[in-house]
Structure formats: C-alpha cells, structure tokens
C-alpha positions, 0 to 999 in steps of 0.5 A: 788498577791500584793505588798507592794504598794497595787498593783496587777498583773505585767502588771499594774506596767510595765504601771506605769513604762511605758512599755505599757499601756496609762502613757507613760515613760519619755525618759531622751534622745531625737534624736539628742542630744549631751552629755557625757556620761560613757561607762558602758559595752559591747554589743553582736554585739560590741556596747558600752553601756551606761546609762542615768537615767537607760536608755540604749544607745547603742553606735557605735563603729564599730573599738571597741576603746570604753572600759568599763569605758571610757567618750565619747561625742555622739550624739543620733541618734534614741529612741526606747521604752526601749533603744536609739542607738548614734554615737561618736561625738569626 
C-alpha cells in the first residue's frame, strides 16, 4: 500500500523517522545536558514527563512535587533510542 508520499510498507518510513534502519534519528538531547523544559504529564511509575521537539524525557521525581504544566530545570542523564530520562537540577 502507498502513501501520499509514494511510499510503501511501514518498515521503510519508521527508517526515515529513525526507528531502525541505516538514517539514524536526530536526538534534540544529548546526556548532560542542562535545560528548561515544561512538564507535559505523568508517567506510570511517577515520573514526569516532557518533550523536546517531540522527544520524550522522563523526568525523576522520586517525592512527586512535579505537576503537569509546571517548568523545571533538568539536567539529561541517559538517551535511549526513542526517550531520554533526567533528574531536576533546581
């Protein structure tokens, strides 16, 4: 089946996206970094979680202060293929 871009199957488009295949995906984060960014909900297991360009970044919050909505500072402790976990800095 194609698409409207003349593309065909899924497995080709998730390479272009980055989700395997040789074109790797662009992270908007690397480990270590340092920024602001706006908690966008709630995870499972108590995490907060934000985004970066659509990126997602699970964010610690082991005493579940972090609301939905609220700006924190974090710093990114490890990038994963599809997500990125940090801590709060301040």
């Amino acid at each position: 089946m194609e698409n409207s871009e003349g593309e065909s199957g899924s497995r080709e488009s998730h390479e272009r996206r980055g989700f395997g295949g040789s074109m790797p995906f662009e992270k908007p984060v690397k480990e270590g970094d340092t920024i602001k960014v706006t908690v966008v909900g709630k995870g499972n297991k108590g995490d907060a979680i934000a985004k970066v360009k659509g990126f997602v970044i699970f964010v610690k919050d082991p005493e579940n202060k972090i609301k939905e909505g609220d700006e924190v500072s974090i710093k990114v402790t490890s990038v994963r293929r599809s997500f990125a976990t940090a801590e709060i800095t301040s």
